[in-house]
N, C-alpha and C positions, 0 to 999 in steps of 0.2 A: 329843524325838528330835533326833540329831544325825545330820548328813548332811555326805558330802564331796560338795562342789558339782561339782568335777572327772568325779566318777564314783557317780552320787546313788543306784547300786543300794548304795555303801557307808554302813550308817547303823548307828548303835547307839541305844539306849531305854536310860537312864539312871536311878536312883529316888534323886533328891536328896533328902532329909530331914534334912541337916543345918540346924545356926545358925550364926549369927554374933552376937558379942558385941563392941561396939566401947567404947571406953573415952578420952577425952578426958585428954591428958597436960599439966601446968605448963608446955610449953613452947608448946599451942596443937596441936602434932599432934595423932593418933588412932593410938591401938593399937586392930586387932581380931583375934579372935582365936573361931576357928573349931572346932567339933565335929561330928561325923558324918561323913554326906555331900554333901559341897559341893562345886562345880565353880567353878576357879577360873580367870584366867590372870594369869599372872607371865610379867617379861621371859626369865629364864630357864629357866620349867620349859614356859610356852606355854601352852595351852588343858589342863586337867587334872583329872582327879577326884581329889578328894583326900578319904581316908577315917581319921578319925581326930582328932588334933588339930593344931592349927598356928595359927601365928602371920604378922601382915605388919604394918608402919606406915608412914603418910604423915607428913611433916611439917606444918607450919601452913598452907603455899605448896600443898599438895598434892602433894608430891613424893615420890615412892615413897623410902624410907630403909630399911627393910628387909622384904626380898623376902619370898616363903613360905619359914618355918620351918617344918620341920616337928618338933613333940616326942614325939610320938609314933603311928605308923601308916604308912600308905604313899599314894603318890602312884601315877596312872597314866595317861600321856599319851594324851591324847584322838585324836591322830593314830593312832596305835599302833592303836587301838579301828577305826578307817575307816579304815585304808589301806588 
């Protein structure tokens, strides 16, 4: 259960049953790459369920290099859910 702390009568119940599939690339980073339902956060989409498929990788340093892609499916803002 997800709760806005601001105002804690707002909360959503969530049924995560996605995976994650991570993958070790030649240059030391990680691609992983996501199916179902999986709650994510990324800098620009935020705290997020995301349902479907998608993509994101760190470099070797752990540095976020590319954000959630998504290929196919849809995203939907956790705030959105509890405001």
């Amino acid at each position: 259960m997800l709760t806005n702390v601001n105002q804690p009568s707002k909360q959503v119940s969530l049924n995560i049953t996605g995976v994650f599939q991570s993958f070790n690339q030649p240059d030391g980073g990680v691609l992983t790459i996501g199916t179902g339902r999986n709650l994510v956060t990324d800098p620009a989409f935020g705290l997020t369920l995301v349902t479907g498929r998608f993509s994101f990788a760190f470099d070797s340093s752990g540095n976020l290099v590319q954000g959630l892609t998504l290929q196919a499916g849809q995203t939907t803002s956790i705030g959105s859910l509890i405001d």
